[in-house]
C-alpha positions in Angstrom: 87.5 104.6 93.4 91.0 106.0 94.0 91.1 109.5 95.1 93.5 111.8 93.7 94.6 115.0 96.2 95.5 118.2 94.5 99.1 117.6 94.9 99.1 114.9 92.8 96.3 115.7 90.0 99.1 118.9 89.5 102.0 116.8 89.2 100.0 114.3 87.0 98.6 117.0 85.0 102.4 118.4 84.7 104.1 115.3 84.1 101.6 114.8 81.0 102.3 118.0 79.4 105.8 117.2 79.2 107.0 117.3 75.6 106.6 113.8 74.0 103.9 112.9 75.7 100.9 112.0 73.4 97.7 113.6 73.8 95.0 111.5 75.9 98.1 109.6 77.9 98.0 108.8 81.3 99.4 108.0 84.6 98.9 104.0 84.4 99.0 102.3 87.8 99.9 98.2 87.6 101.0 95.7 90.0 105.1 95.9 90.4 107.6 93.2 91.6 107.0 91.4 94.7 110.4 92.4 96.9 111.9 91.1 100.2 112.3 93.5 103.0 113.6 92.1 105.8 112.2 88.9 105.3 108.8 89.4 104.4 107.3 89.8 100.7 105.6 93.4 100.3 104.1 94.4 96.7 105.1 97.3 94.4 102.8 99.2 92.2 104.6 100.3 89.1 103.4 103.7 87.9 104.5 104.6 84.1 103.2 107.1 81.3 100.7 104.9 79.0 99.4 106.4 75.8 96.2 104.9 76.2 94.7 102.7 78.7 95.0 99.0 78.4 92.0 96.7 78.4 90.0 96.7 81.4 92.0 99.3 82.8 89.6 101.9 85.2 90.3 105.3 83.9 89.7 108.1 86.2 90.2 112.0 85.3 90.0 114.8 87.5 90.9 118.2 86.4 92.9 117.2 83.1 94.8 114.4 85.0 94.1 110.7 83.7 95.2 108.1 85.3 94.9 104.0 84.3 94.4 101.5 87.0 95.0 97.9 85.8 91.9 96.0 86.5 93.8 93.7 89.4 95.0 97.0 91.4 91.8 98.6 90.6 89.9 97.2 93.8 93.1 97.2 96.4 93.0 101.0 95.6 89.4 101.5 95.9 89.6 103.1 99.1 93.0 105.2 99.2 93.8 108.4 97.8 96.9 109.1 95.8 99.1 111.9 97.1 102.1 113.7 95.5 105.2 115.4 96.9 107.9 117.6 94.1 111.2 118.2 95.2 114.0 120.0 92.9 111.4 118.7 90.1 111.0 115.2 91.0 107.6 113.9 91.8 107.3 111.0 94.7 104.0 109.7 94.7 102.3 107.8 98.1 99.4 106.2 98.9 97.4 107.1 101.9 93.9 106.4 103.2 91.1 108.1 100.7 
């Protein structure tokens, strides 16, 4: 299951209280566009605010963050963690191993 660090259940948990954000939303995590760089095809994972999860997503809440895997990214993350950086109030998220 995908591992959320403490940096990043805070910036989940702050970018869901953001006004207009439904209660019982969540972070939803789905495959992106497949993109060129340099020559060779890397995947994206798209992350967007989801009112509810979709079916078959996995949902996964620690500490009053929810977050909504897609059931074809759910197994390619089953072993990483998801990290979080803010800067000037911007959130980048990364992957690392969980």
């Amino acid at each position: 299951m995908l591992a959320l660090t403490d940096t990043a259940t805070d910036a989940i948990e702050r970018i869901l209280a953001a006004p207009g954000v439904p209660t019982g939303a969540g972070i939803r995590i789905a495959p992106g566009t497949a993109v060129s760089d340099g020559g060779a095809a890397t995947n994206e994972l798209q992350l967007s605010v989801a009112e509810e999860p979709a079916d078959g997503d996995e949902v996964i809440e620690e500490q009053g963050a929810r977050v909504f895997l897609e059931d074809t990214v759910s197994g390619y993350l089953d072993d990483k963690a998801l990290d979080a950086e803010v800067i000037d109030e911007r959130v980048r998220f990364s992957l690392g191993e969980g």
